[in-house]
C-alpha positions as CSV (number, residue, x, y, z in Angstrom):
1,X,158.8,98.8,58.5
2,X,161.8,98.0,60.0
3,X,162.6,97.1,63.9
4,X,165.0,97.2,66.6
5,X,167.4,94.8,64.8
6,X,170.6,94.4,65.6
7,X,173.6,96.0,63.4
8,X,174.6,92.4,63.1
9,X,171.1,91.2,61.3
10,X,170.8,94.1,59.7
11,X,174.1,93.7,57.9
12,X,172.8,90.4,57.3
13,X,170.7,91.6,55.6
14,X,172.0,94.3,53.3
15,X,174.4,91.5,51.9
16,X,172.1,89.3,50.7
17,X,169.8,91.8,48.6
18,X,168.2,91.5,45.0
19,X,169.7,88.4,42.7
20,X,172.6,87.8,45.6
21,X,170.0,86.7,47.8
22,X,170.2,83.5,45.9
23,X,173.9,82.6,46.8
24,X,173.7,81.6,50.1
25,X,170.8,78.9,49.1
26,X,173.3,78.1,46.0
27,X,175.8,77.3,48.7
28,X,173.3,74.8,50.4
29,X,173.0,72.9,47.4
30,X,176.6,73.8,46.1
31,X,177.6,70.0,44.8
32,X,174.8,70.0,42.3
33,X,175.7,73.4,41.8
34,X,179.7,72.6,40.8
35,X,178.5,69.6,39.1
36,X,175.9,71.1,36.8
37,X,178.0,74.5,36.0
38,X,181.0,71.8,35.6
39,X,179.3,70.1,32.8
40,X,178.8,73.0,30.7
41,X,182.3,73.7,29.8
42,X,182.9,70.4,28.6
43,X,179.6,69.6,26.4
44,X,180.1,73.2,24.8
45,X,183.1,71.9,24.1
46,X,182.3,69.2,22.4
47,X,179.6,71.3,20.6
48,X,182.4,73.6,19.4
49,X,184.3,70.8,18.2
50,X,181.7,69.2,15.9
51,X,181.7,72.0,12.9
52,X,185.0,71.6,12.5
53,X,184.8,67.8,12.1
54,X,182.0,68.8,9.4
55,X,184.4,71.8,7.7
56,X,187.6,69.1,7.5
57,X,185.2,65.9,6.0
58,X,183.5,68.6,3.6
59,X,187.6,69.4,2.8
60,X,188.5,65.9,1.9
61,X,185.1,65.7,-0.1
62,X,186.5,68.8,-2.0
63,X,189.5,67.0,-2.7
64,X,188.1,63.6,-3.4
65,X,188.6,63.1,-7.4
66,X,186.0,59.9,-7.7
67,X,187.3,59.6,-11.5
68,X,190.7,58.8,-10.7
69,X,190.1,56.4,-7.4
70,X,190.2,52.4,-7.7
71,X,188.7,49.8,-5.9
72,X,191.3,49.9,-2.6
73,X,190.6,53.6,-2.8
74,X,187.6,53.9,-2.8
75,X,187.1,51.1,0.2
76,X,189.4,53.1,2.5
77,X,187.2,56.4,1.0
78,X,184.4,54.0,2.6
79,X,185.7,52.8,5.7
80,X,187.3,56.5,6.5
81,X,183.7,57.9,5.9
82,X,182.3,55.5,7.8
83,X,184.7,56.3,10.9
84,X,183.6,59.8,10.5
85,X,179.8,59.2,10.8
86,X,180.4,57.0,13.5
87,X,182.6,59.8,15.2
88,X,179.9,62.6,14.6
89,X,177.0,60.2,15.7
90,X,178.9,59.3,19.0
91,X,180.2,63.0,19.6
92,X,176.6,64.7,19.2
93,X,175.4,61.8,21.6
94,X,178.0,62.4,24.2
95,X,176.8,65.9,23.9
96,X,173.6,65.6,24.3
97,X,173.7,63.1,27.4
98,X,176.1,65.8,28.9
99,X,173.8,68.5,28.0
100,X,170.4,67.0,29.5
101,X,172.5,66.3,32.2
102,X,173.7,70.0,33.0
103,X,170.0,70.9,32.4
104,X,168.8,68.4,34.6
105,X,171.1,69.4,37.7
106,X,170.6,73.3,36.9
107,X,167.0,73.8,36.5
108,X,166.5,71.1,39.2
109,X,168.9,73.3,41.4
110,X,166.4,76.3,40.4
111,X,163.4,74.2,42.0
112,X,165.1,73.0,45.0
113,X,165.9,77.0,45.6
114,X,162.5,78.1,44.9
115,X,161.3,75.2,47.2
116,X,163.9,76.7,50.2
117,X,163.1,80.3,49.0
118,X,159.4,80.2,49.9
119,X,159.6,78.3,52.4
120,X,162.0,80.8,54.5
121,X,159.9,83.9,53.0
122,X,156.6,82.2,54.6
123,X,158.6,81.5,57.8
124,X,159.8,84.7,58.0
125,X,156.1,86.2,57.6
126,X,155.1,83.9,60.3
127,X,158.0,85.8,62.9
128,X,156.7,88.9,61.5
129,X,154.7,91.7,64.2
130,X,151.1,92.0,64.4
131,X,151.7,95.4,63.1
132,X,152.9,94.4,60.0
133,X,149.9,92.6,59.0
134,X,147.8,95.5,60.0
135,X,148.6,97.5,57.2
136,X,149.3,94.2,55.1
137,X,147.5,93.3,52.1
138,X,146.9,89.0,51.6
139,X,146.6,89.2,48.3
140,X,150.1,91.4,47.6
141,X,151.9,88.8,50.5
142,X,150.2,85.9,48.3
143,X,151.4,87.4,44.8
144,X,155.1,88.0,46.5
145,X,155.5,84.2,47.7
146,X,154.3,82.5,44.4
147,X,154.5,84.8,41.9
148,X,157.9,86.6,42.1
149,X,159.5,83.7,43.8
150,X,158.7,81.7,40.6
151,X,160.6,84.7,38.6
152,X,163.3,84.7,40.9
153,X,164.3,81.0,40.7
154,X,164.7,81.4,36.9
155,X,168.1,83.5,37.8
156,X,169.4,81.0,39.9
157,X,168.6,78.0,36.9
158,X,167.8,78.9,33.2
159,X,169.8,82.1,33.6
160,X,173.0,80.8,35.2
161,X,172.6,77.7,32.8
162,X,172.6,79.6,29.8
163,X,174.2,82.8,30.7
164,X,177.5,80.6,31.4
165,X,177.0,78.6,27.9
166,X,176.5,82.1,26.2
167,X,179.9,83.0,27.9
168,X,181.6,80.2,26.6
169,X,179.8,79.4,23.1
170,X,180.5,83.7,22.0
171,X,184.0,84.1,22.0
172,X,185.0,80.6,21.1
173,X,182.7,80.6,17.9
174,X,184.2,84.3,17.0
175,X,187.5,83.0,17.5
176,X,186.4,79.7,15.2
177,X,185.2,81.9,12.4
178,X,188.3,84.5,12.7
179,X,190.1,81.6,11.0
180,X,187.9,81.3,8.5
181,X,187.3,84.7,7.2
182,X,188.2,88.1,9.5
183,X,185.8,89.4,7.5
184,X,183.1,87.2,8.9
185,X,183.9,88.2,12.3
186,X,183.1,92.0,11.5
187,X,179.8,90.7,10.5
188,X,179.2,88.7,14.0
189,X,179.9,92.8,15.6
190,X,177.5,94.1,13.3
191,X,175.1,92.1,14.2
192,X,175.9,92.3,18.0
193,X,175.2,96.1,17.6
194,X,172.1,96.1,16.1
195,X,171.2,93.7,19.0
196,X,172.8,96.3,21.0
197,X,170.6,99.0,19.5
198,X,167.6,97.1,20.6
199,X,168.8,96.6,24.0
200,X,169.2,100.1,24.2
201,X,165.7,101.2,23.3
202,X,163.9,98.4,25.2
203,X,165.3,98.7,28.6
204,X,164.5,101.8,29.9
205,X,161.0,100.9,29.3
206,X,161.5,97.6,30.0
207,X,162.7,98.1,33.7
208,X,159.8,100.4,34.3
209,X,157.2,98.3,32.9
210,X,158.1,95.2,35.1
211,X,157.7,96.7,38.0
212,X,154.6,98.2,37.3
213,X,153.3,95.0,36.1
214,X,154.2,92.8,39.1
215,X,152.3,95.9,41.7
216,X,149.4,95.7,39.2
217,X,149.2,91.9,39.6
218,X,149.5,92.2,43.3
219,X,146.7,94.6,43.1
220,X,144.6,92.2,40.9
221,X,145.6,89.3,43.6
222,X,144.4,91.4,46.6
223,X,141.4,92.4,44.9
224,X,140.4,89.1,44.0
225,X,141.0,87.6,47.5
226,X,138.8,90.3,49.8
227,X,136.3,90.1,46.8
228,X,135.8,86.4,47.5
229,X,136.2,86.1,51.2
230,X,133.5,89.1,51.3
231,X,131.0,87.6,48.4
232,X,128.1,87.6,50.9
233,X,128.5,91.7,51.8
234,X,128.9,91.9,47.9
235,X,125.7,90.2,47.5
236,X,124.0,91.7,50.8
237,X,124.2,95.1,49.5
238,X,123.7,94.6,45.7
239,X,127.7,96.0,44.8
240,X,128.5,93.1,42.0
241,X,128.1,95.6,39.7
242,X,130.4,98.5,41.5
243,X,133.1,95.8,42.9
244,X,133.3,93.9,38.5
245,X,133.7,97.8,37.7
246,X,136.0,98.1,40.0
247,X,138.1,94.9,38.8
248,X,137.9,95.9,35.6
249,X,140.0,98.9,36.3
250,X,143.1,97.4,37.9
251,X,143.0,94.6,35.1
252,X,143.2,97.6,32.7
253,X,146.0,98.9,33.9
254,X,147.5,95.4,34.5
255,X,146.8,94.9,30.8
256,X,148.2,98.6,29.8
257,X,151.6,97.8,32.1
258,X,151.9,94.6,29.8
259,X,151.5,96.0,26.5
260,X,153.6,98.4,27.2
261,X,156.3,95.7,28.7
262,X,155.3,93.6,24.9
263,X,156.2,96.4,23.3
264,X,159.6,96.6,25.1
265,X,160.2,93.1,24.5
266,X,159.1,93.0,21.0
267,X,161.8,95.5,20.0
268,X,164.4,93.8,21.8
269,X,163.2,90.3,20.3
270,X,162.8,92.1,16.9
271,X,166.5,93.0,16.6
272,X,167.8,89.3,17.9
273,X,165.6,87.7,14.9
274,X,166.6,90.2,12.2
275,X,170.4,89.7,13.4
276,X,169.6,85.8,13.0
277,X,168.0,86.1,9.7
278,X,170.5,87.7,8.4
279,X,173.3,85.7,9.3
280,X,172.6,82.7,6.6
281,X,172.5,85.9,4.0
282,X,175.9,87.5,5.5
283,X,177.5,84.3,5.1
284,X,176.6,83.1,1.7
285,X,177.4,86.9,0.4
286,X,180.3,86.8,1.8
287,X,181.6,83.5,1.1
288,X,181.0,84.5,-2.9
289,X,182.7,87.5,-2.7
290,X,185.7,86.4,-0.3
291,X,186.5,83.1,-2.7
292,X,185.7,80.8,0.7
293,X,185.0,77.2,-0.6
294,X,182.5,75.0,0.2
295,X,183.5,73.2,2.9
296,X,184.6,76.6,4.9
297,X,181.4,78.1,4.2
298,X,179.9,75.2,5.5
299,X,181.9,75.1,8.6
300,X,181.2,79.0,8.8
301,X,177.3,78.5,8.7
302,X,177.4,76.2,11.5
303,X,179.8,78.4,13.8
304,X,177.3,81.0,12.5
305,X,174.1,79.0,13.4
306,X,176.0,77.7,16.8
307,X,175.7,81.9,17.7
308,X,172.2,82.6,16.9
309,X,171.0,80.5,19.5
310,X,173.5,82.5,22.4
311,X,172.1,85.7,21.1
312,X,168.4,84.7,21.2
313,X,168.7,83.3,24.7
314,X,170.8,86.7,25.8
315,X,167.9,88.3,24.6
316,X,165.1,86.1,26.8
317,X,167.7,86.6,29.4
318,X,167.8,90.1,29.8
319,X,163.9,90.2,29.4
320,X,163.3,87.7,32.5
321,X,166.1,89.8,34.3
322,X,164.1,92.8,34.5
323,X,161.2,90.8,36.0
324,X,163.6,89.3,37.8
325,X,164.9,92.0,39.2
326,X,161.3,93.7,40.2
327,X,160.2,90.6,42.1
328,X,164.0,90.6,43.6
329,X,162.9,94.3,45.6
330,X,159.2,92.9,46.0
331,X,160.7,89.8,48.5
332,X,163.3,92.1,49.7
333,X,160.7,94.5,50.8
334,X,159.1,91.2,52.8
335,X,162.6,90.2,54.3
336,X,163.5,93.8,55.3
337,X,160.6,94.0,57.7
338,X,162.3,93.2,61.2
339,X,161.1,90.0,62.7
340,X,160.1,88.6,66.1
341,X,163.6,87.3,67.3
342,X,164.0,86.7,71.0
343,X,166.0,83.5,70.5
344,X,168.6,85.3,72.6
345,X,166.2,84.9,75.4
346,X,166.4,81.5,77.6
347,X,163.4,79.8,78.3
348,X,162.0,80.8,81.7
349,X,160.1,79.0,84.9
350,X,156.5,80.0,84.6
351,X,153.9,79.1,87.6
352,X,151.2,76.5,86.5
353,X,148.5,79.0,87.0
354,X,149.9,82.3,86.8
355,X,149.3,85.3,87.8
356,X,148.7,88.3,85.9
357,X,149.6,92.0,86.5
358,X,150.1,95.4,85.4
359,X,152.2,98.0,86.6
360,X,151.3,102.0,85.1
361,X,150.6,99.5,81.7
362,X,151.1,102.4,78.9
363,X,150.8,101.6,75.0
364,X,150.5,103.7,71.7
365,X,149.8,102.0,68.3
366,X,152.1,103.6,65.2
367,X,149.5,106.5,64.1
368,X,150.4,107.4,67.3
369,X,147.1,106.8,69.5
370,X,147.2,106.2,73.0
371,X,145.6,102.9,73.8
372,X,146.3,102.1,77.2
373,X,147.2,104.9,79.5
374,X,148.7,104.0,83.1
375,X,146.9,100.6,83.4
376,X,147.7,99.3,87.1
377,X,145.9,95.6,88.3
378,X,146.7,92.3,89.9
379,X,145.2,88.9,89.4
380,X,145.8,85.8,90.9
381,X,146.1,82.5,89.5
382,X,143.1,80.9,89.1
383,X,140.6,83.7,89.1
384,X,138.5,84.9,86.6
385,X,139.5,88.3,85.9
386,X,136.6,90.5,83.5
387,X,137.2,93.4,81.4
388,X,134.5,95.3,80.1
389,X,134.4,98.9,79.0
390,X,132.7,101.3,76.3
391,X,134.4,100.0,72.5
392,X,137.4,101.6,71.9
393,X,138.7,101.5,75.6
394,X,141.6,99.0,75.4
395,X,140.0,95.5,76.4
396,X,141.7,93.7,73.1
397,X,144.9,95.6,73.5
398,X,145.8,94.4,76.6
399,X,145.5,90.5,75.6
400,X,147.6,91.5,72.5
401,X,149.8,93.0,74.9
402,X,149.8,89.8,77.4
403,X,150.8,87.9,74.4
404,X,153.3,90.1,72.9
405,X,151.8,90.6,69.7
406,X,152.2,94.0,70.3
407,X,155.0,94.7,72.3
408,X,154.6,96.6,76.0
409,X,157.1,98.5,77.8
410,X,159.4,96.7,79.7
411,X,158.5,96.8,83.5
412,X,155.1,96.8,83.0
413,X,153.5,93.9,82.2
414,X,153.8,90.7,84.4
415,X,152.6,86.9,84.2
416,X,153.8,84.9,86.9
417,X,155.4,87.7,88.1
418,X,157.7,87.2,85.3
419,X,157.8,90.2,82.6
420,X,156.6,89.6,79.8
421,X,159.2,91.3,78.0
422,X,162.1,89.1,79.0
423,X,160.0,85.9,78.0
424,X,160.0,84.2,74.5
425,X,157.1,84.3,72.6
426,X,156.6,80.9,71.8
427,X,156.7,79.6,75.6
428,X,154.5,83.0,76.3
429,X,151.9,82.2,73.5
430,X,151.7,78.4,75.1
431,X,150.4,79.3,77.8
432,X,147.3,81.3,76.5
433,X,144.1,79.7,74.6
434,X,142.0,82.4,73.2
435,X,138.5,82.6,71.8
436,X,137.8,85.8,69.9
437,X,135.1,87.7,68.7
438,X,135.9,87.0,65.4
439,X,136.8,83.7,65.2
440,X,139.0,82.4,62.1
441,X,138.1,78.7,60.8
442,X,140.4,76.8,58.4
443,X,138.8,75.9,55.2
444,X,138.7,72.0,56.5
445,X,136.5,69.5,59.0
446,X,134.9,70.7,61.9
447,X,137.1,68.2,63.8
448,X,140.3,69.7,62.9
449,X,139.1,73.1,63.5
450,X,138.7,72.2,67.0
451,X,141.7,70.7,67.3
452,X,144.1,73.3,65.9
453,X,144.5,74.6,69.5
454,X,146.9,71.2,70.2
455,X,150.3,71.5,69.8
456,X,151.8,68.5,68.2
457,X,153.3,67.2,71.3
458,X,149.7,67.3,72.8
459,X,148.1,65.6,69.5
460,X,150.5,62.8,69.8
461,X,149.6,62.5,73.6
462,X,146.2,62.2,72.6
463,X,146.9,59.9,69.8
464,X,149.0,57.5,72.7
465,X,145.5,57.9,74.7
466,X,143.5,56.5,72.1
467,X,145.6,53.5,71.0
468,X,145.9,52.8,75.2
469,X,142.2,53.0,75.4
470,X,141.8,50.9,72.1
471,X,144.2,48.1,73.5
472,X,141.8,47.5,76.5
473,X,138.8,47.3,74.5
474,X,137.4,50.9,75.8
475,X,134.3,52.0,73.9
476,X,135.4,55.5,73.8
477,X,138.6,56.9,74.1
478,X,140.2,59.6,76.2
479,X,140.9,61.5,73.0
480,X,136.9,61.6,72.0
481,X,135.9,62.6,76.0
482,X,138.9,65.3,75.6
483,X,137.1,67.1,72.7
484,X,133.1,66.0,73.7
485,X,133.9,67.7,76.7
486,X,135.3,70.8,74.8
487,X,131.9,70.7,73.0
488,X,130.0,69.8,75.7
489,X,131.2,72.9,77.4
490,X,131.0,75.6,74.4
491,X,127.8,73.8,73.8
492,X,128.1,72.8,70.2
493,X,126.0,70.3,69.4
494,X,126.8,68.2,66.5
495,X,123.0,68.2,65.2
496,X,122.6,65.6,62.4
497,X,120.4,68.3,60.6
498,X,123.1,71.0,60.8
499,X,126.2,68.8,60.5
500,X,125.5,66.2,58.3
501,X,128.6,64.4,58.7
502,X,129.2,65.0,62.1
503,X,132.8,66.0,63.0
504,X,134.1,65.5,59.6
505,X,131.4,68.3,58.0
506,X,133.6,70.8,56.2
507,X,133.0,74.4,57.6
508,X,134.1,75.9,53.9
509,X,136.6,79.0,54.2
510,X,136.7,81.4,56.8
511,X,133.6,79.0,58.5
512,X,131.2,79.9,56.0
513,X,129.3,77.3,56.3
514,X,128.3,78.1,59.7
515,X,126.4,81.1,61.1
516,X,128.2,83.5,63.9
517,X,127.0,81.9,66.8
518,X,128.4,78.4,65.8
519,X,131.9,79.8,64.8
520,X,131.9,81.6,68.2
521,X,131.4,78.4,69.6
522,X,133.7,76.5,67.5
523,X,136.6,79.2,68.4
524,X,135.7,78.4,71.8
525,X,135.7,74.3,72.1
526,X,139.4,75.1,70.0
527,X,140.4,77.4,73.2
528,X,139.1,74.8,75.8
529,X,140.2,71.8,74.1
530,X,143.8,73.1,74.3
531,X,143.6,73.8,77.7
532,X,146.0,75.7,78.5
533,X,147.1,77.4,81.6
534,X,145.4,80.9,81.0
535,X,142.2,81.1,78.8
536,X,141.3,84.4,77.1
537,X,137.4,84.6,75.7
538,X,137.4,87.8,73.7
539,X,133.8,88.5,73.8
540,X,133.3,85.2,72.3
541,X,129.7,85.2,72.8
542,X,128.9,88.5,71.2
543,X,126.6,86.3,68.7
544,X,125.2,83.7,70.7
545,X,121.7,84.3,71.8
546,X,121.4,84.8,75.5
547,X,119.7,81.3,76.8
548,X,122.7,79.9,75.2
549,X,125.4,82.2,76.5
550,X,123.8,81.5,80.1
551,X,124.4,77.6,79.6
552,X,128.0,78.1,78.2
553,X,128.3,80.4,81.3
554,X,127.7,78.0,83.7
555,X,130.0,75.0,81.9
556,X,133.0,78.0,82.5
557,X,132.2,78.3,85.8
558,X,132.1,75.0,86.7
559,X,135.6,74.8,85.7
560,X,137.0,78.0,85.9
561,X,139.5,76.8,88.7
562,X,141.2,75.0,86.6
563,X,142.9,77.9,85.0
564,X,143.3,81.7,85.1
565,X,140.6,82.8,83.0
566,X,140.4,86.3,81.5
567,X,136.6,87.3,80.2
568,X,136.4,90.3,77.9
569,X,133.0,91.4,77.4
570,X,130.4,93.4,76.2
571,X,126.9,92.1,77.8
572,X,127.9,92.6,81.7
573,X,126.2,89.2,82.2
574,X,129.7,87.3,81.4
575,X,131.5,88.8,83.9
576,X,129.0,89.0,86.8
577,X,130.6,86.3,88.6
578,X,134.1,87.0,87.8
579,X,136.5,87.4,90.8
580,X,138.2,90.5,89.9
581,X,136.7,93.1,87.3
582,X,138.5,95.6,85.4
583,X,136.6,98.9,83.5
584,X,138.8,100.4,81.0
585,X,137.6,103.7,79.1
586,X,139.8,105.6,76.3
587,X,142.5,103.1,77.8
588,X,142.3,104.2,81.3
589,X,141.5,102.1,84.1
590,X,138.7,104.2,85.7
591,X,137.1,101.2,88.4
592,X,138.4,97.7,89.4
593,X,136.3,95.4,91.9
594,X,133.8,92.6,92.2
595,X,130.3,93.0,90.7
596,X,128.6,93.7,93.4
597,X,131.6,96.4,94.4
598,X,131.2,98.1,91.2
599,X,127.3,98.2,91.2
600,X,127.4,99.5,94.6
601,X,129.9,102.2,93.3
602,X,127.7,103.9,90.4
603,X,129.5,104.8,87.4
604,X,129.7,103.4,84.2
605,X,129.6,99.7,85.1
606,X,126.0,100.5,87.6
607,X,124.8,102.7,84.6
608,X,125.7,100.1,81.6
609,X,124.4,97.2,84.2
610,X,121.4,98.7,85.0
611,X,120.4,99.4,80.6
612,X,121.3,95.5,80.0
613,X,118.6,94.2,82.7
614,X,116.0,96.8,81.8
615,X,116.8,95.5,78.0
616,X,116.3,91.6,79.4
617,X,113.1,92.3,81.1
618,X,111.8,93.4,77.5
C-alpha cells in the first residue's frame, strides 16, 4: 500500500531491505559492534593454537625413554610438564574469558537491535494512514512486531557471532591438518559435500516452508485475538463450537507447514551429524593406514573435533536464515507502507476557537466509493454545528477528514480558515477531542481512561495544580474538580455499587467491564476532560437511554461556548439546539439551517423529526 513518498524516502527505503535492514542499527551501536567482532579473531586464535600445544607435548611424550632418564632428568621432565599444564590451563582460560566476552557484546548487540527494531516498527505503525488499518489484521501486526523481530535479531547476534568464527575456525583447521596428513584434508571435503548434499535437498523446501509457517502463525495470532475480544458474540450466539472448529483448521495447517519445515531441517541436521560421526572413524582409519603416530593423530582429532562444531552451527545457521529471511519480507512489508510525514510542514497560527469550513468538500475511499460529494458549509467558532443524516451519508467521514486521517483534497477543507492540508497532523489532531460511538477503553483504571485525552504537557500542568493546591492545605485539588467536572458533565457517576473502587475500578479490555452506555460516557468525560478547542461527539449517546442523554444535553449546553462543538447524531434530539445544522445523504449536502429552519422546510430532517416525537410520545 504504498503513498506519495518521495523518490528520496523511497530510495531510503529500497536500501535497507531484508537482513541489510540491520546495518544501519549495527552502525548505532557500532563500538560494541567492532569490539565484539574484534575479539573473535583473537580467542579463535588461541583456540587454534591449543592442539598443537597438545600434538608437540604428546611428541616429546613419544620420545621420552623413562628407562634411560636419571633423577636431574626426570625433575626437568617434571618441571617442563608442569610449565606445559600451566600453559594449557592459562591459554584455555584466556580463551574462554575472551570468548564469553565476544558472546556477551554480540548477542547483547542482538537485544539492543531487537529493542531499536520494534520500537521503530511500532512507531512507524503509529505514522501509518487510517487506511492501512482498515484492511489491517491486529493479530498478523502483533505476530510481525514480536514474532519475526525476535527471528530477525538472531542475524544480527548468534549468526554474525558464529558465522565469522566459522569463517575463521574452517580454513585455519584445514590448513592445520594439511600438515599432518593431505590425506586427512580430502576427508574434511568429503565430508563438506555430503553436508553439501543435504543442503541441497533441504532448502528448496526449507525456504518455502518458513514462509508458510510464519503466515500460518499470523493467522493463528489474528484468530486468537478477534476470538477473545469478541468472546461475548461467541457466547451470545452459541458459535464455540463453529469458531474451536474453525481454530482447529489454521493450527492444522500451522502444524502441516512445520512438519514439513522438520522434515527439511532433519535432513539437513541429519547429514551435519553423520559427517561428525564419522570424523573420529576417518581419523583413526586413516591414521593406521597412513603410519601417523600418536601424537599427530592426537593433534588431528582435535583439529578434527575443533570443525565439527563450525559445521553443526553452519547447519543451525542456514536453518534460522530461512526463517530469518521470511520474517525479513514480513517487516519489510510493514515498513514499505508509506507513512504520515508532513514534517516538512511548519507549524501554523490557528485561532483559539476556530472556524470550520468546506468548500465543494469531495472524497472517495480506495474501493472507489464516493463518500462526500461537493460538501460546501461554514461554521463559526464557538457554535455548535450538527450533522445528522440517513447511515451511510458521510457524517463520520467528514470528522476523519477534519482530522486528516483520511486525507481531503487540498482547497477544500478549512479550520481557522487555514487548510487542512498544509497543517501537521499532530498540531491538527490537538486541537480536536472526540467521543465516538464506539468508544475504545484501555485495559486499565477508570481514572486513566479518562485521562488519556491529556497530553503530557497538560498532565504535568495538572500535576503542578495539585501540589499548588496541596501546599495551601486545599481539600480538593484543581486536578480532582478538572475531571469531577468532566464527569459531572458526561454524567458518570462513580456508584459504589457499580464501581467498587471508585476511579481506580479496572474497566477490563476493550471496557468490558462496563455496559455501552457507561463506555459512551467514559469516551465522553476523556473528550471533555481534554478540553480542547474543538470537540467532536460522534453519536456518543447512541446507547444512553434518553432521560440521561437529555441531562448530558443540557451540561453541553451550558458550556458549549467555550469551544466549537461538532454533534453527529442519530436521535434529532442532540442537535435541536445546535446553531448551525448540516443533513448529509449518500454524501451530499441536501439542507443546512437551524432546527426550526429545517422543520419549517419539510424534507428528510421534518419527516425523520416528526417519527422520533411520535416514537417519544409512546
Amino acid at each position: 500500500m504504498e503513498g506519495n513518498g518521495t523518490a528520496t524516502q523511497r530510495a531510503g527505503r529500497a536500501k535497507h531491505r531484508g537482513f541489510a535492514r540491520l546495518w544501519p542499527y549495527i552502525v548505532r551501536h557500532k563500538g560494541r559492534a567492532a569490539l565484539g567482532l574484534l575479539l573473535v579473531p583473537l580467542f579463535t586464535a588461541i583456540q587454534l593454537w591449543i592442539p598443537r600445544i597438545w600434538g608437540d607435548s604428546m611428541r616429546v611424550l613419544e620420545a621420552l625413554d623413562v628407562a634411560r632418564e636419571g633423577g636431574a632428568s626426570v625433575e626437568a621432565t617434571a618441571t617442563w610438564w608442569t610449565g606445559r599444564i600451566l600453559l594449557l590451563c592459562g591459554l584455555w582460560l584466556v580463551y574462554a574469558t575472551l570468548r564469553c566476552w565476544a558472546r556477551y557484546l554480540q548477542i547483547g548487540l542482538s537485544r539492543l537491535i531487537e529493542e531499536d527494531l520494534r520500537n521503530d516498527m511500532f512507531q512507524h505503525l503509529q505514522r501509518l494512514p487510517a487506511k492501512f488499518f482498515d484492511g489491517a489484521r491486529v493479530g498478523d501486526l502483533v505476530s510481525r512486531t514480536t514474532s519475526d523481530v525476535e527471528l530477525l535479531r538472531f542475524m544480527a547476534g548468534p549468526t554474525l557471532f558464529f558465522g565469522l568464527q566459522t569463517l575463521l575456525l574452517f580454513p585455519a583447521a584445514v590448513f592445520f591438518l594439511a600438515q599432518i596428513s593431505v590425506v586427512l584434508v580430502g576427508t574434511v571435503l568429503g565430508l563438506v559435500a555430503l553436508i553439501g548434499l543435504g543442503m541441497f535437498v533441504a532448502f528448496p523446501r526449507l525456504a518455502k516452508a518458513s514462509r508458510v509457517v510464519q503466515d500460518a502463525q499470523a493467522d493463528i495470532a489474528a484468530k486468537a485475538q478477534e476470538d477473545f475480544a469478541g468472546i461475548r458474540v461467541l457466547h451470545g450466539f452459541a458459535r464455540e463450537a463453529d469458531e474451536v472448529t474453525s481454530f482447529g483448521e489454521l493450527a492444522r495447517k500451522c502444524e502441516t507447514a512445520q512438519v514439513e519445515m522438520a522434515r527439511a531441517r532433519g535432513i539437513l541436521h541429519a547429514s551435519f551429524v553423520v559427517g561428525g560421526q564419522l570424523a573420529p572413524l576417518a581419523i583413526v582409519i586413516i591414521g593406521m593406514a597412513g603410519g601417523l603416530t600418536i601424537s599427530e593423530v592426537f593433534e588431528a582429532f582435535l583439529y578434527m573435533q575443533m570443525l565439527i562444531w563450525p559445521l553443526m552451527m553452519t547447519g543451525w545457521l542456514l536453518q534460522s536464515w530461512h526463517r530469518a529471511r521470511a520474517a525479513a519480507d514480513r517487516i519489510d512489508e510493514i515498513f514499505d507502507v508509506e507513512p504520515e510525514d508532513d514534517a516538512h510542514l511548519a507549524r501554523v497560527e490557528l485561532d483559539e476557537y476556530p472556524s470550520i469550513e468546506a468548500r465543494g468538500l469531495y472524497f472517495e475511499y480506495a474501493d472507489g466509493k464516493r463518500a462526500l460529494d461537493g460538501v460546501t458549509f461554514f461554521a463559526s467558532g464557538r457554535e455548535v454545528l450538527g450533522i445528522v443524516g440517513p447511515i451511510g451519508s458521510g457524517k463520520s467521514t467528514l470528522v476523519g477528514l477534519l482530522t486528516r486521517l483520511y486525507e481531503p483534497p487540498p482547497g477544500t477543507l478549512f479550520v481557522g480558515g487555514v487548510d487542512v492540508t498544509t497543517v501537521r497532523r499532530d498540531q491538527l489532531r490537538a486541537r480536536f477531542a472526540i467521543a465516538t460511538q464506539e468508544p475504545f477503553l484501555f485495559s486499565d483504571t477508570l481514572e486513566n481512561n479518562v485521562r488519556f485525552g491529556l497530553t503530557r504537557e497538560e498532565s504535568v500542568d495538572l500535576e503542578e495544580d495539585a501540589a499548588r493546591a496541596a501546599s495551601t492545605s486545599a481539600s480538593k485539588s484543581v486536578r480532582d474538580d478538572a475531571l469531577d467536572a468532566a464527569l459531572d458533565d458526561a454524567s458518570l457517576s462513580i456508584d459504589a455499587d457499580v464501581f467498587p473502587r471508585g476511579l481506580q475500578q479496572l474497566v477490563g479490555e476493550r471496557g468490558v467491564s462496563l455496559s455501552g452506555g457507561q463506555k459512551q460516557r467514559a469516551s465522553l468525560a476523556r473528550a471533555l476532560l481534554a478540553d480542547r478547542p474543538i470537540l467532536v461527539l460522534d453519536d456518543t449517546l447512541s446507547a444512553v437511554d434518553a432521560s440521561t442523554e437529555q441531562r448530558i444535553l443540557e451540561r453541553l449546553r451550558r458550556r458549549k461556548r467555550r469551544q466549537t462543538t461538532i454533534v453527529i447524531a442519530h436521535r434529532l434530539d442532540a442537535v435541536r439546539h445546535a446553531d448551525r445544522i448540516l443533513v448529509l445523504d449518500s454524501g451530499k449536502l441536501v439542507a443546512q439551517g437551524s432546527h426550526d429552519e429545517l422543520v419549517a422546510r419539510g424534507g428528510w430532517y421534518a419527516d425523520t423529526w416528526a417519527a422520533q416525537q411520535r416514537e417519544q410520545v409512546r
